[in-house]
N, C-alpha and C positions, 0 to 999 in steps of 0.2 A: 492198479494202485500207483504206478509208481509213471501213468502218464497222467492221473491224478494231481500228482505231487509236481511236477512238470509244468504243466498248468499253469501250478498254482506259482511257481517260481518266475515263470513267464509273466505273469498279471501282475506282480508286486516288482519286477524289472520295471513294466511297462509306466503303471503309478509313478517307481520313484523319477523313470526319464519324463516324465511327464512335469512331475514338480522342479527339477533340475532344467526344464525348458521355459517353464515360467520364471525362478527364481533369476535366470541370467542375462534377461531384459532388463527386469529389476534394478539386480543391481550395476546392469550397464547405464541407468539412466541416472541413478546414487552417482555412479564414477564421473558423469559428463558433470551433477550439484556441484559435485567440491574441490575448491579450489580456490585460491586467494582472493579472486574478485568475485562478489558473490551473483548469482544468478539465477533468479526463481526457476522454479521448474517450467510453469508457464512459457516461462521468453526461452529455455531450451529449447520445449517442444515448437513453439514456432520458429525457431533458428532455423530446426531439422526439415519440420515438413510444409514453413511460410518463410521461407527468410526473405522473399519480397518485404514482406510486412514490417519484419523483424529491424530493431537496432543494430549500426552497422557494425559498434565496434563490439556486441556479444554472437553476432553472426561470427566472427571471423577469429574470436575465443574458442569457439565451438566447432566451427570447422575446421580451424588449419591447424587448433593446440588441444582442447580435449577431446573433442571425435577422433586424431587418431589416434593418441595413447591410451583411450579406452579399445578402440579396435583391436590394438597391437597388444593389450593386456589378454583379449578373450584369446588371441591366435598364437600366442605364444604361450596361454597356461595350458589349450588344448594341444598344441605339438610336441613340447616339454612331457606333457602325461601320459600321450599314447605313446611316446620313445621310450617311456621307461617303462607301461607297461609291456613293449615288443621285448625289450630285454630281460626283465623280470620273468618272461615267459621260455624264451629261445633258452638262458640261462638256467632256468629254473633256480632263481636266488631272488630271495624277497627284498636286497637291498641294494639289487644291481638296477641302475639307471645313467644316463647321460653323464652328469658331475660326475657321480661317484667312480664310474669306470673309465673317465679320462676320455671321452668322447666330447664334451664339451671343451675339456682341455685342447683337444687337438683341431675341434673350430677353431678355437683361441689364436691357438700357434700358428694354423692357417692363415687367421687374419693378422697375426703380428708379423710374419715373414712378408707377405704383403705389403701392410703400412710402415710398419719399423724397418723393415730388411730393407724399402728401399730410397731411407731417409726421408722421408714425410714427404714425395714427389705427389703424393693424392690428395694434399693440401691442407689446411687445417682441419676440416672436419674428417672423424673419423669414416662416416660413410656419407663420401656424395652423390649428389642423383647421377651424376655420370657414372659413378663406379661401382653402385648399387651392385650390379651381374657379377663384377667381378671381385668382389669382396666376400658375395655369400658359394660364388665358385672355390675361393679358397677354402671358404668355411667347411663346405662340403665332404672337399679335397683333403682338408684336416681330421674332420669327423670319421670319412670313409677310412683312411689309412688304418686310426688308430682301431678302430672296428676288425678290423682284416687282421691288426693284430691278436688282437683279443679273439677272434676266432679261432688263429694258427694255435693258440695258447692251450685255447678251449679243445682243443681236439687230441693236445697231446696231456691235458692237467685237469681230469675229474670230478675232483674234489674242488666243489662250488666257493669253498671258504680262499682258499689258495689263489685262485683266479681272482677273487675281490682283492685283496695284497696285493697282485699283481697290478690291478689295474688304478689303486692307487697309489703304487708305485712309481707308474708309468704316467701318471698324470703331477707328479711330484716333480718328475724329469722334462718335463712340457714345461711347466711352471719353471723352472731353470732354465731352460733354453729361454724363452719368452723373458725373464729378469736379465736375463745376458743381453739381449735386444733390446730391451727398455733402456739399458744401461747403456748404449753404443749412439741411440738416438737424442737428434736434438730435443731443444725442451719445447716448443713447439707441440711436435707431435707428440712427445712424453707424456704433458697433461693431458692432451687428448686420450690417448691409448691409456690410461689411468683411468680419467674417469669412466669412458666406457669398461672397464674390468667390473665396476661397480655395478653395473647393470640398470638401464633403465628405458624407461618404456617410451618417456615425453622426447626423447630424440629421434624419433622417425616420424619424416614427412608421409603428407599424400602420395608423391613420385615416388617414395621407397616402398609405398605400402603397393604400390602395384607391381612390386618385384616379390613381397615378402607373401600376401595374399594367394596368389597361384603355388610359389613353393610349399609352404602349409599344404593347400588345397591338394597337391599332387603326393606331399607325403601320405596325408592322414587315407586320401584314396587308394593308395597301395595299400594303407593297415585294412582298411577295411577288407579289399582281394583278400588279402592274407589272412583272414580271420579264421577260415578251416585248419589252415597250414596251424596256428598258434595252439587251437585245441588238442591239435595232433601232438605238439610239442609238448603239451603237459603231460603227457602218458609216455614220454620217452620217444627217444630216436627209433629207437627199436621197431615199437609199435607202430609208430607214424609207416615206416619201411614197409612193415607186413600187411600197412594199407593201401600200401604201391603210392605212396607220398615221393616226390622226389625229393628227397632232403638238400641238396645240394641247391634247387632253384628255389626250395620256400626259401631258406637263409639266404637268399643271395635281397627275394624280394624283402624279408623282413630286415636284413640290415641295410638296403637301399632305399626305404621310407625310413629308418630311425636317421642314416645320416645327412637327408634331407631336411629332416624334419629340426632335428638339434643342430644341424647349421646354419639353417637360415634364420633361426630362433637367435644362437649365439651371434651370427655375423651383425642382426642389426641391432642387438637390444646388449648384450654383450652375457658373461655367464653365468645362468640364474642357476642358483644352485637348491636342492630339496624338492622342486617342485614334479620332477620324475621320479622322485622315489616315493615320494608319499600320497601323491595322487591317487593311484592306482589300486593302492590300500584300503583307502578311503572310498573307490568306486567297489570296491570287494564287496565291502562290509555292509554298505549301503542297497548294496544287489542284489547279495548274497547269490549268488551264480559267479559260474568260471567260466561260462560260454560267451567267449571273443564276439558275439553278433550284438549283444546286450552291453559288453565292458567296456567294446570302445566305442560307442554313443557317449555312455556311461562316466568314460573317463574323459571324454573331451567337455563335457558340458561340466564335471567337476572340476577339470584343470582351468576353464574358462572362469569358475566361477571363484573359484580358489584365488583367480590371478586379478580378477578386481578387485577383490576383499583387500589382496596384499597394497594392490595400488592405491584403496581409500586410505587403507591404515596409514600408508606412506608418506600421504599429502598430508597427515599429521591436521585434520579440520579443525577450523579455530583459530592455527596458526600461518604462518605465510613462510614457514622453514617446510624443507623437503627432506625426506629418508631415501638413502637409496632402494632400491623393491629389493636387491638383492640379501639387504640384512631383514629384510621383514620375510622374505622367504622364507630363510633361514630359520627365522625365529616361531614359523608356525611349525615347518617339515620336521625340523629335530625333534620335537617331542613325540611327534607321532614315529621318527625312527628309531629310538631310544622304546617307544612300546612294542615298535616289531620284536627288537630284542629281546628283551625282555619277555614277551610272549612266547619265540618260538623258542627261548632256553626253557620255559618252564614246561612247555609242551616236550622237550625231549627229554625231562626226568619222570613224566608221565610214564 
């Protein structure tokens, strides 16, 4: 009976990654329509796969400005959503991810100590193709520490609720440090490092996307290793132990893909916030399975898909004004985080 049932959960995974692999071609190709100048779908398609043929100046629309802020939307809604689900698991807390626990904050800070700390010496833009490495190393560099923190935290403070305080505490205190920096730098780099906090997608080039493309790629491939390690983690440390798990090297792997993964995300797109906490929910519900082999297929093809949507809303179609992604983020994640709570308060008076 109960590999019956097994089965049958496996088949109805397999469906919905099925429809979530059709759905984000889709609406990758929706993402490259819309935008101020208009473009049949037609002269897309031959941008992409005739651009001999094709007109010069929607060839070069398409290649150098929508092709890669649709790319950089699918790869940043899939890194974002397996980092939050890595923590939502390691943590066992249904509202720990990236933002929320100051992991993105401490990309942030990374790339503010960087750019601000050393008086805008890396020029006007906030990330150039020269400095691509060394921008998402800091990113990294920021993410990992505050992780390390929040581990040392985790080991001595149990209580799930305590540790989320904590880590929006800690990311309160980022965001201070980082306004002291803003504050000390010229204006120049000011508005840069500004509008980058806002988050957005159409500011990476081709040359960044071949820094940010492998980082992704190398995170999401550690989630994947680590996918037994994660199941183990839902059943407790405990357990995992009694299974001869090394506890010590899964976390080392599972937080060395999340602060890969949310730093190179934050270093070039700047910090998107809801889209790790709620993703992952959304691949839950969707799956209906806990097994890590199925979730994170599951949740990168829902964060990919999550994160065009946010970028068509964004580009506001019809009009020729732009939204930042990060307040439309915002504005889908919170309600679905306002129903975790709500859900799991009512489930604990059950």
């Amino acid at each position: 009976m109960a590999e019956v049932i097994t089965d049958k959960i496996a088949g109805r995974g397999f469906k919905v990654l099925l429809i979530l692999t059709l759905l984000v071609p889709l609406f990758f190709l929706i993402d490259l329509f819309v935008g101020s100048y208009y473009i049949s779908i037609p002269e897309i398609l031959k941008a992409i796969f005739r651009s001999g043929n094709a007109d010069h100046q929607v060839v070069l629309i398409i290649n150098q400005f929508r092709m890669p802020k649709a790319v950089t939307a699918i790869l940043a809604g899939a890194a974002l959503s397996v980092a939050g689900l890595q923590m939502q698991t390691v943590f066992r807390n249904p509202l720990a991810g990236p933002y929320i626990l100051g992991v993105s904050s401490g990309a942030s800070l990374g790339v503010a100590l960087l750019v601000l700390g050393t008086g805008g010496l890396l020029g006007g833009s906030i990330v150039s193709a020269a400095s691509s490495w060394g921008i998402v190393a800091a990113a990294w560099l920021g993410s990992g520490l505050i992780l390390l923190l929040i581990v040392l935290i985790s080991v001595r403070i149990k209580d799930i609720m305590t540790i989320l305080i904590l880590g929006i505490l800690i990311s309160s205190a980022i965001s201070s440090v980082v306004n002291i920096l803003q504050y000390f730098s010229n204006e120049s780099t000011l508005k840069s490092f500004v509008i980058w906090t806002m988050g957005s997608l159409g500011s990476v080039t081709n040359s960044q996307l071949s820094v940010l493309i492998p980082s992704v790629l190398i995170g999401i491939g550690i989630a994947f290793v680590s996918s037994k390690f994660l199941d183990a983690f839902l059943l407790g440390e405990n357990y995992a132990r009694s299974m001869g798990m090394n506890i010590r090297f899964a976390r080392m792997m599972v937080f060395l893909s999340t602060a890969i993964l949310a730093g190179s995300v934050t270093a070039f797109c700047g910090p998107i916030g809801f889209i790790g906490i709620a993703v992952p929910h959304i691949a839950r519900m969707v799956l209906q399975t806990a097994k890590h082999s199925l979730l994170v297929p599951g949740t990168i093809l829902t964060g990919a898909l999550m994160m065009l949507v946010s970028d068509i809303i964004s580009q506001l179609p019809g009009s020729e004004r732009i939204l930042p992604v990060n307040s439309v983020t915002a504005l889908l994640g919170i309600p679905i985080v306002i129903w975790i709570i709500i859900r799991n308060k009512n489930s604990s008076r059950i």
